[in-house]
N, C-alpha and C positions, 0 to 999 in steps of 0.2 A: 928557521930552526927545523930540527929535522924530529917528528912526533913516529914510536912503533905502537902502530895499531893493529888492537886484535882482531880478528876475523874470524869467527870459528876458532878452528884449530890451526890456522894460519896466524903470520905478522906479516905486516905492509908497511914500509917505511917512508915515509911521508913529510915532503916538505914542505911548509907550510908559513905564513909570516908570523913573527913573533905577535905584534900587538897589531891586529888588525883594526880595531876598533879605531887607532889613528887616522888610518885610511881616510875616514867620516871630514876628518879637520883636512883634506888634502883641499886645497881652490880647485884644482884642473877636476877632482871628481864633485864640486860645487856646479862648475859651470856642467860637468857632463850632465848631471842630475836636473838642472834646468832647462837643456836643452832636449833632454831624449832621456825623460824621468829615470836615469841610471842610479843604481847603488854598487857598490862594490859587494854583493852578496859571495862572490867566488872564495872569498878570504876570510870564511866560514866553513864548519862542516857541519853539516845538516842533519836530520833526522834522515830523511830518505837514503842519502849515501851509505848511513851505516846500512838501513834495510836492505837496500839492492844487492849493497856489497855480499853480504849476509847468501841472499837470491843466488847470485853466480858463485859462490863458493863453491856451491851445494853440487856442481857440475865441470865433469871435467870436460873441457873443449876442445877442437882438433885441428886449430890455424882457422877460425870462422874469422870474416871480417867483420869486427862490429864498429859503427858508428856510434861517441857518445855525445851527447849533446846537451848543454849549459853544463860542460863538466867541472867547472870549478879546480878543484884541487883534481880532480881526479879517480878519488877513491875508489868509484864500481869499475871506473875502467886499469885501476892497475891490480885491482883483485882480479877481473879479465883472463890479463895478463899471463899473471902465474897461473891460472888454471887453464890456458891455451889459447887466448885469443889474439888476433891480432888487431889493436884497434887505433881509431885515428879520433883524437878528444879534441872536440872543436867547443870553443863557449863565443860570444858576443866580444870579450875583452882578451885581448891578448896578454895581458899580465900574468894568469896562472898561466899559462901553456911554457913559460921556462920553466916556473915552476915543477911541472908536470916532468919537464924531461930532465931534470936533476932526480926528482922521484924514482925515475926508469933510471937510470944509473946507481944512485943508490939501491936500488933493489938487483942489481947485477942482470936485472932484463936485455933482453936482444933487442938494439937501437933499432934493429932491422920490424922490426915487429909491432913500431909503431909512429904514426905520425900527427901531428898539430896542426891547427888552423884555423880562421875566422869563421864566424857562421852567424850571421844575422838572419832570425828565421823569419824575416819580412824578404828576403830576397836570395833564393835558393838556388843550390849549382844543378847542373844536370849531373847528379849520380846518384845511386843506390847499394843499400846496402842488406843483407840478407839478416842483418842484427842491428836493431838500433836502441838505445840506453839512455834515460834519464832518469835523472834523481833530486826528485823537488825540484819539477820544476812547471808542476802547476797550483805557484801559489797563491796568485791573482789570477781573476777570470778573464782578466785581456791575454791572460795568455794561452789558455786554453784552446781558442780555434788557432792561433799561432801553432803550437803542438801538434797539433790536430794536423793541419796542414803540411808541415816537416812530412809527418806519417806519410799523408796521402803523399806524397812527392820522392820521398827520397827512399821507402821501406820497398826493396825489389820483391818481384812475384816470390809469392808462398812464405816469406819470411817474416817475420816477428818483432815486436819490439815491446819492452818490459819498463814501462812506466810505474816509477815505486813514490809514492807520496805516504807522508804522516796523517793520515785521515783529513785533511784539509778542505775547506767546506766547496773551495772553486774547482777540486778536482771532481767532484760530483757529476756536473753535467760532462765532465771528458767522454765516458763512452758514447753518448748521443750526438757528442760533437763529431768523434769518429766515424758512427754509424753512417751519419749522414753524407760523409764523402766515400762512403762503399765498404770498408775496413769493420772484421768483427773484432770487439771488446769483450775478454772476461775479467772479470774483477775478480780477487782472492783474499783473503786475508793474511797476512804475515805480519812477523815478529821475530826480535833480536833483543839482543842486551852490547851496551858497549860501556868500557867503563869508562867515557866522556862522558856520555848520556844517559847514560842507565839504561834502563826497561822501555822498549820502542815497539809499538803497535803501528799499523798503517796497512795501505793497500798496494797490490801490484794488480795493472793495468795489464793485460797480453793484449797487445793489437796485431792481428795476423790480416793480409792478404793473399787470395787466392792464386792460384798459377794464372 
């Protein structure tokens, strides 16, 4: 199905599965979950995606190349989008990334302007990117030097990356986890409203590296 969500003073049109909850009863996502503790979390939208999204509204952008990572549906990176970015939404499961690119069509976005693809953050490509994005996506503390790591690897010199979670208790030790592989950490506070979710408080992460 196709969901218009609000953003600010924006709409994002959004494609999404009807009843994802199904997903749970699939065997092939049984056996994944046993073998490599997977859930279909992507066919959800999260507290964090609306905050992030909320985040990059707030700026308009000028063709930067952002990297978004466990994108799910996509939400921060097709807010991005309309406000100038050019970005390449990679998650763990290939299933949302059609998803994703019926979204960029529905939205009458430039195919040119963005691209899809796998991204296991236990085993990373050699690139970098001057923007990198997630959202919720330290919800357990196995994942957090995971995260952490991506940063250190794939964030090129002097560039940034805007990690937004719902106050979550594993995000906590993220900035030390950062520190520790060379990367400075501010924490901020932010907030949004969305009317799936209502009233959404959480934090944004700035990880920058130096030139």
């Amino acid at each position: 199905m196709t969901s218009e969500i609000r953003i600010g003073l924006m709409s994002i049109r959004l494609v999404r599965p009807v009843e994802p909850d199904r997903m749970l009863d699939d065997p092939d996502v049984a056996v994944l979950n046993r073998d490599d503790d997977y859930m279909p979390y992507w066919a959800y939208l999260w507290p964090g995606a609306f905050l992030l999204a909320d985040v990059i509204s707030r700026r308009a952008w000028s063709g930067e190349a952002a990297l978004e990572i466990g994108c799910g549906l996509g939400l921060a990176g097709l807010v991005g989008m309309s406000r100038g970015l050019n970005v390449r939404f990679t998650d763990y499961d290939d299933a949302p990334l059609s998803l994703i690119a019926r979204s960029v069509s529905e939205n009458n976005f430039d195919g040119t302007r963005f691209s899809t693809g796998l991204l296991d953050w236990r085993e990373l490509p050699d690139e970098t990117y001057p923007l990198i994005l997630g959202a919720d996506v330290l919800y357990e503390r196995r994942l957090v030097p995971l995260v952490a790591g991506v940063l250190s690897k794939m964030l090129a010199p002097g560039g940034e990356a805007w990690i937004a979670d719902p106050y979550r208790v594993a995000a906590e030790e993220f900035p030390e986890a950062v520190g520790r592989l060379g990367l400075r950490c501010t924490v901020e506070a932010i907030e949004t409203t969305s009317a799936e979710l209502g009233s959404l408080r959480g934090t944004l992460h700035r990880v920058s590296r130096g030139l």
